[in-house]
DOKETOR-541493 format. One record per atom (N, C-alpha, C, O): residue number from 1; residue in one letter; x, y, z. Coordinates in nm, 3 decimals, decimal comma. Layout:
<atoms>
ATOM_NUM_a_X_Y_Z;
...
</atoms>
This chain:
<atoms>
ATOM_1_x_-1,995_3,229_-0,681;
ATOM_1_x_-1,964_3,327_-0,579;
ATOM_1_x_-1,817_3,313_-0,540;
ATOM_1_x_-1,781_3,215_-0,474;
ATOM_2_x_-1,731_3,408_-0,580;
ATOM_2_x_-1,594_3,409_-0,527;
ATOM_2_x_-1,583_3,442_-0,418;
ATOM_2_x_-1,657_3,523_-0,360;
ATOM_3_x_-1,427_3,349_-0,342;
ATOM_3_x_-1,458_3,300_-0,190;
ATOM_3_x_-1,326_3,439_-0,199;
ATOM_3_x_-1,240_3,461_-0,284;
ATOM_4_x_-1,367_3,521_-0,050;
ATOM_4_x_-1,263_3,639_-0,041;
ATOM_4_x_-1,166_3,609_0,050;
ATOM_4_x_-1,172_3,510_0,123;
ATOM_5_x_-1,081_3,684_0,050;
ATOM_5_x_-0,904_3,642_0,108;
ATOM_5_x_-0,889_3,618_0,260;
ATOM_5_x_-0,790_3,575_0,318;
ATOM_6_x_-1,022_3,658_0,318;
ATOM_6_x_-1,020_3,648_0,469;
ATOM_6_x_-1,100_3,556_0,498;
ATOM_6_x_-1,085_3,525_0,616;
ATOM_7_x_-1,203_3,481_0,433;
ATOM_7_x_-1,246_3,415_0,409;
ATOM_7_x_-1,125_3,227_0,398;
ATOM_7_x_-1,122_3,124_0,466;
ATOM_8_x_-1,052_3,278_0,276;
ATOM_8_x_-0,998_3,137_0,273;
ATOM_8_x_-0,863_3,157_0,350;
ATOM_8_x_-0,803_3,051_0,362;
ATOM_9_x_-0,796_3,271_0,408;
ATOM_9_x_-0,722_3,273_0,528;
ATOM_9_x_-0,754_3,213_0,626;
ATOM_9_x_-0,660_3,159_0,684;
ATOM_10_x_-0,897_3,193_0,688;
ATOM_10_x_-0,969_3,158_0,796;
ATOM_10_x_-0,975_3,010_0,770;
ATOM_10_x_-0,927_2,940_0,859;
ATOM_11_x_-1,022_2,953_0,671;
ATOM_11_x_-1,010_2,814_0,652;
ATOM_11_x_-0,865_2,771_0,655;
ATOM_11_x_-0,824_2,702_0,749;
ATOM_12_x_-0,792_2,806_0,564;
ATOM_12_x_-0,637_2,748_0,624;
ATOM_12_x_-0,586_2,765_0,730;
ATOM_12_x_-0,513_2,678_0,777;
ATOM_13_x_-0,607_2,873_0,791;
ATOM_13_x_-0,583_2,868_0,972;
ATOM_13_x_-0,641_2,738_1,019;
ATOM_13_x_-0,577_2,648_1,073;
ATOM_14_x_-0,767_2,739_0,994;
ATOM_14_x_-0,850_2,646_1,094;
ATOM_14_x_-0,822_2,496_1,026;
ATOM_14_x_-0,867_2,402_1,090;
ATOM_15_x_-0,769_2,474_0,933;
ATOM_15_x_-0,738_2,305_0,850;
ATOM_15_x_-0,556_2,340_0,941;
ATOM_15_x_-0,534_2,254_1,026;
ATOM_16_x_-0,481_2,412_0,931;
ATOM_16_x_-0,371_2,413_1,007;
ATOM_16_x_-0,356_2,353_1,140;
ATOM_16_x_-0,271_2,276_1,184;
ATOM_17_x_-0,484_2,420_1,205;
ATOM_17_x_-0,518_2,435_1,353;
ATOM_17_x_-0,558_2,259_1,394;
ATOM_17_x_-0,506_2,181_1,475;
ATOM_18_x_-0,655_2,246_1,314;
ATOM_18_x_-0,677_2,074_1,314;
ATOM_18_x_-0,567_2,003_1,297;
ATOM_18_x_-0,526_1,933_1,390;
ATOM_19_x_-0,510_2,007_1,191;
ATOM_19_x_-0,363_1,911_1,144;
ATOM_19_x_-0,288_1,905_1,263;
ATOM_19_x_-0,254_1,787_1,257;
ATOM_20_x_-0,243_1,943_1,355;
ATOM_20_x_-0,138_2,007_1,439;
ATOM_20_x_-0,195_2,024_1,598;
ATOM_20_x_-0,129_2,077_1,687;
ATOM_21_x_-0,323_1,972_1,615;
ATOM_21_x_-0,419_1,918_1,696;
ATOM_21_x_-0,373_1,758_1,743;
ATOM_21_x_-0,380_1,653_1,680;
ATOM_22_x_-0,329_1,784_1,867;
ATOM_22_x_-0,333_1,577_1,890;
ATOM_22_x_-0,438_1,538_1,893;
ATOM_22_x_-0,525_1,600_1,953;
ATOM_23_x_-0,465_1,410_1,821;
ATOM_23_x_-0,571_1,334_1,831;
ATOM_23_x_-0,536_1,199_1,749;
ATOM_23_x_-0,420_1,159_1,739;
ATOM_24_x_-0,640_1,135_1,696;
ATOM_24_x_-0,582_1,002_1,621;
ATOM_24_x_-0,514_0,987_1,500;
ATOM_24_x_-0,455_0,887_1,458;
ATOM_25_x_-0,534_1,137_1,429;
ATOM_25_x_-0,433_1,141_1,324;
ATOM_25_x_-0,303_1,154_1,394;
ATOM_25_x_-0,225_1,061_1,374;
ATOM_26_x_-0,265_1,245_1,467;
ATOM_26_x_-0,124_1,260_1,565;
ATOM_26_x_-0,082_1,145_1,567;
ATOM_26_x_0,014_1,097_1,506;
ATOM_27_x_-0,172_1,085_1,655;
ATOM_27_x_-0,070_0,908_1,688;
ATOM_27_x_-0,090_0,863_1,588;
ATOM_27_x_0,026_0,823_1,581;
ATOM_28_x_-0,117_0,841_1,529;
ATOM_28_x_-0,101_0,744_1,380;
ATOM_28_x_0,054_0,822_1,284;
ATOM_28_x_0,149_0,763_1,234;
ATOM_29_x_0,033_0,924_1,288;
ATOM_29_x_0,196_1,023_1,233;
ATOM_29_x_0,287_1,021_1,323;
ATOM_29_x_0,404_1,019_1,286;
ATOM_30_x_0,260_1,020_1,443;
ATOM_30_x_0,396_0,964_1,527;
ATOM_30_x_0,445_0,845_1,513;
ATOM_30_x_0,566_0,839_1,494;
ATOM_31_x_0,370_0,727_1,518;
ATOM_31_x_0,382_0,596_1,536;
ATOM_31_x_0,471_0,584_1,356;
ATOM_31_x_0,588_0,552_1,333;
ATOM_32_x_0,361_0,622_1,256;
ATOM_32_x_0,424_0,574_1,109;
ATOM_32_x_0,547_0,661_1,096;
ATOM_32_x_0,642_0,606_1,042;
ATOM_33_x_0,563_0,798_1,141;
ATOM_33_x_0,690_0,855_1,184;
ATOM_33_x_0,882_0,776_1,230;
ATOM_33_x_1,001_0,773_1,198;
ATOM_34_x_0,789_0,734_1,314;
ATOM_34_x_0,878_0,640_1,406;
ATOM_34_x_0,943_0,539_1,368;
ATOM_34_x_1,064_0,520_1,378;
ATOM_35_x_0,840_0,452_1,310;
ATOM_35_x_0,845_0,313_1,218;
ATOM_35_x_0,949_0,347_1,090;
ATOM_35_x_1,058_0,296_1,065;
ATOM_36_x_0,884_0,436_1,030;
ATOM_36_x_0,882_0,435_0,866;
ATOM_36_x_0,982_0,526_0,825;
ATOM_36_x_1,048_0,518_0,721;
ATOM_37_x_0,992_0,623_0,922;
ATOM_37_x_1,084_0,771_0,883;
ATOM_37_x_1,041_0,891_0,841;
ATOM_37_x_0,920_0,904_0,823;
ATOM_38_x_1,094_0,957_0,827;
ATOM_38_x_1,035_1,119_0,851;
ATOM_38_x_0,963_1,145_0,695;
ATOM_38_x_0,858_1,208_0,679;
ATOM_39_x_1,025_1,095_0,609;
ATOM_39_x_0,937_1,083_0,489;
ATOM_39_x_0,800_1,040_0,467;
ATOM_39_x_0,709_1,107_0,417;
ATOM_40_x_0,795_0,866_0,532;
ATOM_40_x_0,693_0,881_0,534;
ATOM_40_x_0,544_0,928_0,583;
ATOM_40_x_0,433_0,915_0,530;
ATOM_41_x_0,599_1,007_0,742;
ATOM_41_x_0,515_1,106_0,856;
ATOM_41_x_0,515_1,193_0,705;
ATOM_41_x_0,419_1,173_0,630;
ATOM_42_x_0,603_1,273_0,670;
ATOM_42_x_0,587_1,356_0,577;
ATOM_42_x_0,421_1,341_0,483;
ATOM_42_x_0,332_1,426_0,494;
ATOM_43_x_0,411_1,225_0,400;
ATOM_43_x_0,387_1,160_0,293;
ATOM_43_x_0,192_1,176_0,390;
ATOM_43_x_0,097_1,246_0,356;
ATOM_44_x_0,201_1,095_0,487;
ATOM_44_x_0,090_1,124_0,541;
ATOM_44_x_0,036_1,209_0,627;
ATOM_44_x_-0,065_1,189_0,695;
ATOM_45_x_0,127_1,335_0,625;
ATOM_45_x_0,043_1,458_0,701;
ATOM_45_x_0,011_1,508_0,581;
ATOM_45_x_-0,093_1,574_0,586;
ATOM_46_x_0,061_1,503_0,470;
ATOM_46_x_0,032_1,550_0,293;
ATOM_46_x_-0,105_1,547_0,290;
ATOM_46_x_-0,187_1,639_0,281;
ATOM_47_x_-0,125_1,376_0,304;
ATOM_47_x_-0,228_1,295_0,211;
ATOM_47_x_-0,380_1,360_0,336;
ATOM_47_x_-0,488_1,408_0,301;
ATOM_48_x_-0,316_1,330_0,516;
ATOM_48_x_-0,447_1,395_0,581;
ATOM_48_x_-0,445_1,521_0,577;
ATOM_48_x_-0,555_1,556_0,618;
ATOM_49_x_-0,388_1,606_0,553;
ATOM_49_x_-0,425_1,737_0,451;
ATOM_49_x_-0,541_1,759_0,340;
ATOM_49_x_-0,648_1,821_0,332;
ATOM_50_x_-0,454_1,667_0,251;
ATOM_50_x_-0,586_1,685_0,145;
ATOM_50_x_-0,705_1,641_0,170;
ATOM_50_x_-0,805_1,686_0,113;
ATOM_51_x_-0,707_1,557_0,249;
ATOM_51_x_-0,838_1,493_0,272;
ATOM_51_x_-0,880_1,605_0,369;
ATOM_51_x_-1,002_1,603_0,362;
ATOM_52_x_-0,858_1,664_0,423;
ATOM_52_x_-0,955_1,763_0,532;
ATOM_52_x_-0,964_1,892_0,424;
ATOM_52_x_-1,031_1,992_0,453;
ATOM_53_x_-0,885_1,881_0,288;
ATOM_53_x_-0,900_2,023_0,231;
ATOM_53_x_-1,024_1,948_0,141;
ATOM_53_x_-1,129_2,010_0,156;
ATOM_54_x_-1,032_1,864_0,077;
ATOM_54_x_-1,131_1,791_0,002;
ATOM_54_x_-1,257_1,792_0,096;
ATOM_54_x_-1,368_1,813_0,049;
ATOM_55_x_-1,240_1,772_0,216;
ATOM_55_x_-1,415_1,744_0,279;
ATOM_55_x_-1,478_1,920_0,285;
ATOM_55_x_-1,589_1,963_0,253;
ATOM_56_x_-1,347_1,998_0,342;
ATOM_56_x_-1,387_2,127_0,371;
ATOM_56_x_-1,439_2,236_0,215;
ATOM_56_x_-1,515_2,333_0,211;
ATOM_57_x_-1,360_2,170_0,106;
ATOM_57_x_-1,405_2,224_-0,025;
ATOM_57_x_-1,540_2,190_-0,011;
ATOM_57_x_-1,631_2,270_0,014;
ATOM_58_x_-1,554_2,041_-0,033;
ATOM_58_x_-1,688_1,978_-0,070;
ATOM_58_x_-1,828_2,021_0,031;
ATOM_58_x_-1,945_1,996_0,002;
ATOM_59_x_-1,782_2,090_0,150;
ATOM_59_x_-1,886_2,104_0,244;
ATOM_59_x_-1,941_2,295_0,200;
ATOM_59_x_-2,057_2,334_0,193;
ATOM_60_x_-1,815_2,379_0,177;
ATOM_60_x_-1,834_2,498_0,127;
ATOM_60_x_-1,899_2,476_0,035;
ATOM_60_x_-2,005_2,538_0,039;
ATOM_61_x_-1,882_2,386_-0,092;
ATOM_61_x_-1,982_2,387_-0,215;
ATOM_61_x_-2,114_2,343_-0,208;
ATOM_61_x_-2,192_2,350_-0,304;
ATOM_62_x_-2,154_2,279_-0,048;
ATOM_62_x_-2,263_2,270_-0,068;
ATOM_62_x_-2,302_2,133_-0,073;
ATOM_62_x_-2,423_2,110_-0,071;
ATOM_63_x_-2,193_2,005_-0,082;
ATOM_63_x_-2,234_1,853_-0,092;
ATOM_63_x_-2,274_1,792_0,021;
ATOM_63_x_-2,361_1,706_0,027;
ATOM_64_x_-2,200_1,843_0,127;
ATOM_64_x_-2,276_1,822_0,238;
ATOM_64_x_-2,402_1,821_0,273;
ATOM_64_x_-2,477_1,724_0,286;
ATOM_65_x_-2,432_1,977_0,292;
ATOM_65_x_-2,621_1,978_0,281;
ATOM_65_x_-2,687_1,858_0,174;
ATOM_65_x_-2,785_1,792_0,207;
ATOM_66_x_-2,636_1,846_0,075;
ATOM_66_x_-2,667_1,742_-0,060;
ATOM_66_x_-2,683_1,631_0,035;
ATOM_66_x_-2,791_1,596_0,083;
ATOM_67_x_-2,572_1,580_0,058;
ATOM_67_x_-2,599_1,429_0,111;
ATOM_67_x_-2,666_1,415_0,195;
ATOM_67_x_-2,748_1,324_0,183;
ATOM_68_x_-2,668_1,486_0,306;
ATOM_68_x_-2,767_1,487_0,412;
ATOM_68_x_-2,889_1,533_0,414;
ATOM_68_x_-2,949_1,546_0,521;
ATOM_69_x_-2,944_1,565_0,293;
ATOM_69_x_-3,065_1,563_0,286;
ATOM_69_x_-3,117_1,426_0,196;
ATOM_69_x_-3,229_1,386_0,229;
ATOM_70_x_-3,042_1,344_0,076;
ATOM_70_x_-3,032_1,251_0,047;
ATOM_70_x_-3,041_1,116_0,116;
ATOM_70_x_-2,925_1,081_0,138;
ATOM_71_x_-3,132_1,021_0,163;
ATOM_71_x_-3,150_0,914_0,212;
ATOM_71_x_-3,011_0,845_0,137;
ATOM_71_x_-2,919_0,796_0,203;
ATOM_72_x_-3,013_0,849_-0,003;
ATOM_72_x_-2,993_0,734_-0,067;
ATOM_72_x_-2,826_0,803_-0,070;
ATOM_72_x_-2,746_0,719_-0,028;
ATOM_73_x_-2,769_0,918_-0,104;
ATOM_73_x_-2,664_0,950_-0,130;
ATOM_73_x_-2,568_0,950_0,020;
ATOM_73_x_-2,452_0,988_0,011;
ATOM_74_x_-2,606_0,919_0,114;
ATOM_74_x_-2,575_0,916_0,230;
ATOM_74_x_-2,554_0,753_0,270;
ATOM_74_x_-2,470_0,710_0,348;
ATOM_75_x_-2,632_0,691_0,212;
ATOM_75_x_-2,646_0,539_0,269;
ATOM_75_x_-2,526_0,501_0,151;
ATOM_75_x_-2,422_0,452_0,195;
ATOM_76_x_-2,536_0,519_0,023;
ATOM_76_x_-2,392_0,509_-0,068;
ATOM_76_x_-2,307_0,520_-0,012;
ATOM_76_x_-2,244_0,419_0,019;
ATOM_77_x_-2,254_0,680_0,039;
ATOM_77_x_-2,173_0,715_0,111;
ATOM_77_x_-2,074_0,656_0,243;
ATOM_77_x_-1,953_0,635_0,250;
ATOM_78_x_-2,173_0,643_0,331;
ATOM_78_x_-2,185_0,523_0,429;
ATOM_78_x_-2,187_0,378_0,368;
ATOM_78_x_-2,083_0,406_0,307;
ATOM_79_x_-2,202_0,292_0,342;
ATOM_79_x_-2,161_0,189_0,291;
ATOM_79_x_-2,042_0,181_0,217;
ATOM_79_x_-1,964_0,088_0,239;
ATOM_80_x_-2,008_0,296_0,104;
ATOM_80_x_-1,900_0,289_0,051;
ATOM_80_x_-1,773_0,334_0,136;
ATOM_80_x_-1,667_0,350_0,075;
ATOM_81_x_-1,777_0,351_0,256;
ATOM_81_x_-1,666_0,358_0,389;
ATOM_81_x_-1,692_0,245_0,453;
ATOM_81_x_-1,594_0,175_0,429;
ATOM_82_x_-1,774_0,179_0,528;
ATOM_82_x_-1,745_0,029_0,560;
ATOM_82_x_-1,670_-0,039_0,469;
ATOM_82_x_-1,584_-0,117_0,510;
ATOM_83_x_-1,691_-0,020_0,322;
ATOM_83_x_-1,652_-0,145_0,219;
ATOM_83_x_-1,466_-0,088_0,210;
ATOM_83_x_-1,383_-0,178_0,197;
ATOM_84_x_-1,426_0,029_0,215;
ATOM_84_x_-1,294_0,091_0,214;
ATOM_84_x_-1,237_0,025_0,318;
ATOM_84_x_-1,139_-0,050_0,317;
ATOM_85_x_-1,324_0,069_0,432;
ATOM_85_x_-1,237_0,035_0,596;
ATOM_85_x_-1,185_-0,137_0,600;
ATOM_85_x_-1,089_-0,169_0,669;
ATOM_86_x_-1,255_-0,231_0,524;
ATOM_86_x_-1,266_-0,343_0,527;
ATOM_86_x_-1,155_-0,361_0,438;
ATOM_86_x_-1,056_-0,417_0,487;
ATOM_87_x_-1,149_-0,322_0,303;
ATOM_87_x_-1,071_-0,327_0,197;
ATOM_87_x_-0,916_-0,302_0,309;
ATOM_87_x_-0,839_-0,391_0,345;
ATOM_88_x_-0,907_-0,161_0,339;
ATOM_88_x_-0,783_-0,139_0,423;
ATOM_88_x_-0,754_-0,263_0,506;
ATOM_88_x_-0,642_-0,314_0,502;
ATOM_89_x_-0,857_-0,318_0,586;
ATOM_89_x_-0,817_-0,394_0,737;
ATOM_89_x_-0,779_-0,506_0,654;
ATOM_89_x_-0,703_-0,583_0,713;
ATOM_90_x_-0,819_-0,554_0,496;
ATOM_90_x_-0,805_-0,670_0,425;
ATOM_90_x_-0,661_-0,672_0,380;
ATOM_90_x_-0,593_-0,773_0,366;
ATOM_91_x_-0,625_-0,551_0,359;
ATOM_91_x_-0,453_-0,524_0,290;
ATOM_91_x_-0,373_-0,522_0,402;
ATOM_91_x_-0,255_-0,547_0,381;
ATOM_92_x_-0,415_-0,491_0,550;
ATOM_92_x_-0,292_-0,471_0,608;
ATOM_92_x_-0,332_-0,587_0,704;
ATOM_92_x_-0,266_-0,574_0,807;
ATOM_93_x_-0,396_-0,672_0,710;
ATOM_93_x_-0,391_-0,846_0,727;
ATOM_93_x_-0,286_-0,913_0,603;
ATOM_93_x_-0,223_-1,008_0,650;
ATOM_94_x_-0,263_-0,894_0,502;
ATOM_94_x_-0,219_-0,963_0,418;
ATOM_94_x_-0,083_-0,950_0,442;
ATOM_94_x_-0,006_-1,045_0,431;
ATOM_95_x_-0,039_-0,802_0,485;
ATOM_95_x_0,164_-0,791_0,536;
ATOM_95_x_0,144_-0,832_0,694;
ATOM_95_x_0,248_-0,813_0,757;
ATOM_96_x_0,085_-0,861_0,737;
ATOM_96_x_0,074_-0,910_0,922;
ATOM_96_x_0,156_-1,014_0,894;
ATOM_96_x_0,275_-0,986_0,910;
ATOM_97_x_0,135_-1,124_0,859;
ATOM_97_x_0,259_-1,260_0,903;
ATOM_97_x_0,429_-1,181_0,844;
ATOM_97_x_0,538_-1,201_0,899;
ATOM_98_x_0,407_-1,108_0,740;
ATOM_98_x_0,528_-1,060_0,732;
ATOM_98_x_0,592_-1,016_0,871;
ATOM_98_x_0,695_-1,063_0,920;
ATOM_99_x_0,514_-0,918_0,925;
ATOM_99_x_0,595_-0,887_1,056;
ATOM_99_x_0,576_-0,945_1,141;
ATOM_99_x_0,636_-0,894_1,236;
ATOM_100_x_0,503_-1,066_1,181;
ATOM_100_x_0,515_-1,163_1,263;
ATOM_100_x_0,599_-1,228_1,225;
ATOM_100_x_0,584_-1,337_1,279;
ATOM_101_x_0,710_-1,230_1,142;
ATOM_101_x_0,831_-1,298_1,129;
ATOM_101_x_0,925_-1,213_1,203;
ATOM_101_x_1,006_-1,269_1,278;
ATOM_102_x_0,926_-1,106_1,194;
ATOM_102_x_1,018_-0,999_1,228;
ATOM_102_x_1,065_-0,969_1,424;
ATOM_102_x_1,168_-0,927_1,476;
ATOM_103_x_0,915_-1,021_1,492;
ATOM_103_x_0,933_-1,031_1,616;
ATOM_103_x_0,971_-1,146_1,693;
ATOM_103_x_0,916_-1,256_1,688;
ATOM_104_x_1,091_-1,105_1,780;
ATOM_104_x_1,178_-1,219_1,793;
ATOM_104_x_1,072_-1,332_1,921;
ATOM_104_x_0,988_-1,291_2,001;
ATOM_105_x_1,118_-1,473_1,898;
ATOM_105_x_1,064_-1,554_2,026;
ATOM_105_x_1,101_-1,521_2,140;
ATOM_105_x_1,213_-1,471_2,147;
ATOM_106_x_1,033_-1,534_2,249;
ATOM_106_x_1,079_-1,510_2,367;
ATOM_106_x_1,105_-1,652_2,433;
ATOM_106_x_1,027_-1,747_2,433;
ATOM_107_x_1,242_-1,644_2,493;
ATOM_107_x_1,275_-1,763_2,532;
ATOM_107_x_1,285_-1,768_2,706;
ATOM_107_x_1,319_-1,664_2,761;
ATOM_108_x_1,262_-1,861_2,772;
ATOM_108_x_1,319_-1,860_2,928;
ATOM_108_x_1,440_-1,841_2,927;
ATOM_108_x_1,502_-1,894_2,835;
ATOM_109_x_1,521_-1,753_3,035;
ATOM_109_x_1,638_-1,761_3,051;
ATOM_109_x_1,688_-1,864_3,103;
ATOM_109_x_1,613_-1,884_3,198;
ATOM_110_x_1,781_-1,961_3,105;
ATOM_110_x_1,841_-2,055_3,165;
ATOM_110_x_1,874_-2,013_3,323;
ATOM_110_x_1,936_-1,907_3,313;
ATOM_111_x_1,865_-2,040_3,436;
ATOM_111_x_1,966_-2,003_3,570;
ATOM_111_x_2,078_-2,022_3,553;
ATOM_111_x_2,118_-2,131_3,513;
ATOM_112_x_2,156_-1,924_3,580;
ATOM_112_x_2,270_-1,940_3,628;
ATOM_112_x_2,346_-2,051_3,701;
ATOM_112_x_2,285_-2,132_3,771;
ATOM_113_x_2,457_-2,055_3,689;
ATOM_113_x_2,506_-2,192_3,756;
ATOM_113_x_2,547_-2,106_3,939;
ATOM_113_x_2,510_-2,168_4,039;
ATOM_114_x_2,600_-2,007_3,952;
ATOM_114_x_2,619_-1,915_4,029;
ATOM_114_x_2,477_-1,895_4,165;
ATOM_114_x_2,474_-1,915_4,286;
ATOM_115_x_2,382_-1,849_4,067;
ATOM_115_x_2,252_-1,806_4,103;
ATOM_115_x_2,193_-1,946_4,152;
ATOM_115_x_2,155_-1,943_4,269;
ATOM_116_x_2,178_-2,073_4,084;
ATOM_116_x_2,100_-2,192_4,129;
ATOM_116_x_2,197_-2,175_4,306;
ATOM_116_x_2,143_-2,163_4,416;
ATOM_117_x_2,332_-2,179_4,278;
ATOM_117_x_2,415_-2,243_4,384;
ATOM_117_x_2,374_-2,148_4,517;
ATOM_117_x_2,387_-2,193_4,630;
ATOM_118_x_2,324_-2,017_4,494;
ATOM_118_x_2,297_-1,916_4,574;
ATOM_118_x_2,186_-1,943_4,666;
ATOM_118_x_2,165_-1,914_4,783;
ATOM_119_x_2,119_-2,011_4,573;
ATOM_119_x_1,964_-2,075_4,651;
ATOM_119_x_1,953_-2,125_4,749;
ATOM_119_x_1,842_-2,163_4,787;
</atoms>
C-alpha cells in the first residue's frame, strides 16, 4: 500500500515537531553541544532523527502490533535494551577516570596576611 504525500508530510511534521520539543533528548544536545561543539550536537540530532524515523517506519509497517502481541518478541526486545543500556553505562565508565583527571583539586585558600591582621 503506497503511503500518499499528505500522509508522509504529516509524519515529518510530527518527527520535526518531536525533535525540536524540549525534553531529554534537548538536554542531552545542549549539554553534548556545549561540551563537544556544534558538530557534534549536529552528529546527534542526525543519529536521534533516525532513530524516531526507524521506530515510526517500523510502527507504520506494522512491527509494533507484531511485538506486542508477541510474549517472546517483546521480552527479546526488552532484554536486548537492558543489555545495550548496560553495554553504554559499561563504555562511558571506562573514559570516567579520564575526565576525572581533567577536574582540577580544590584547595583551601590560605588567609591573607592583611585579612588574619583584620581579625
Amino acid at each position: 500500500m503506497p503511503i500518499s504525500n499528505e500522509i508522509l508530510a504529516a509524519f515529518t511534521l510530527t518527527c520535526f515537531v518531536i525533535e525540536v520539543t524540549p525534553g531529554p533528548n534537548m538536554a542531552y544536545l545542549a549539554v553534548l553541544s556545549a561540551v563537544k561543539g556544534r558538530r557534534a550536537g549536529y552528529a546527534a540530532t542526525a543519529g536521534i532523527a533516525l532513530g524516531l524515523m526507524i521506530v515510526g517506519f517500523a510502527t507504520a509497517l506494522g512491527l509494533a502490533a507484531l511485538i506486542s502481541n508477541s510474549y517472546l518478541g517483546y521480552e527479546v526486545l526488552r532484554w536486548g535494551g537492558v543489555a545495550y543500556l548496560f553495554w553504554l553505562a559499561w563504555m562511558d565508565g571506562k573514559t570516567l577516570p579520564r575526565y576525572l583527571q581533567l577536574i582540577p583539586k580544590q584547595t583551601k585558600p590560605e588567609p591573607s596576611s592583611s585579612r588574619a591582621a583584620s581579625l
